[in-house]
N, C-alpha and C positions, 0 to 999 in steps of 0.2 A: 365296370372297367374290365375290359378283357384280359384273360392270362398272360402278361409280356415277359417272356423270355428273359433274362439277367444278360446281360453284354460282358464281356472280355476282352481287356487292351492288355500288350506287352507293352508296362514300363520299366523303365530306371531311376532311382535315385539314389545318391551318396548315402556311406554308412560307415562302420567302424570295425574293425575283426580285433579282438583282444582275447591274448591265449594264454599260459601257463606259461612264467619265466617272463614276463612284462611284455611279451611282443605282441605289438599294435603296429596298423596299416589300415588306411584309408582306402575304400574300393567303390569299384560299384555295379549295385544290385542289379539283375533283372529280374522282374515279378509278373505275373498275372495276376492283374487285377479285375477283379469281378464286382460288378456292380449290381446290386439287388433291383427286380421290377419296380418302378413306383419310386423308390428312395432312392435321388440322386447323390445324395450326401453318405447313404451307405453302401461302403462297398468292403472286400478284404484282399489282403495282396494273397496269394498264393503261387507254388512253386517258385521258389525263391532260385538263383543262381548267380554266384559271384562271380562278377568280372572286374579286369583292370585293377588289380592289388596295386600300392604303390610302391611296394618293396618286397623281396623276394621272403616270404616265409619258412621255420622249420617244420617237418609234421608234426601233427599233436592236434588235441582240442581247442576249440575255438569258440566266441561266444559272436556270435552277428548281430550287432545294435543299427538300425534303421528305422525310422518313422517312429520311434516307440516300442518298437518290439525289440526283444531277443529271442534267439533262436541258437542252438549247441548244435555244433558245427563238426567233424572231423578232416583235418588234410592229412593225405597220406598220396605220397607216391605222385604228388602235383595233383591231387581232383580234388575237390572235397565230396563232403559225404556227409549225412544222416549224423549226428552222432553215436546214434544208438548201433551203426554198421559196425 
């Protein structure tokens, strides 16, 4: 079978943002998803970015739950960010 190249689609799917002090909001994701040669079934999201919060947030830590994953989050200043930034 010859070398095939992995594919990349920009999706979205709903997810959840829960932070320090109980605030929660629904939003949703965009990802890059990458699909492995050969395995249709496997693929991984990457570059994550949140859009459409459903309520307006304080800064601070955040934990992004979607598909099964979480991911540590920081908003500051309206962006988020890495949490390690």
């Amino acid at each position: 079978m010859a070398n095939m190249p992995s594919t990349q689609e920009r999706v979205s799917f709903p997810g959840i943002l829960g932070g320090g002090g109980g605030h929660e909001a629904t939003f949703t994701v965009r990802a890059t998803k990458v699909s492995l040669p050969g395995e249709p079934s496997v693929f991984e999201h990457v570059d994550y970015s949140v859009e459409k919060v459903s309520k307006p947030l304080p800064d601070g830590l955040y934990q992004l739950l979607a598909q099964g994953k979480t991911i540590s989050l920081r908003y500051q200043n309206g962006s988020w960010l890495s949490a390690a930034a």
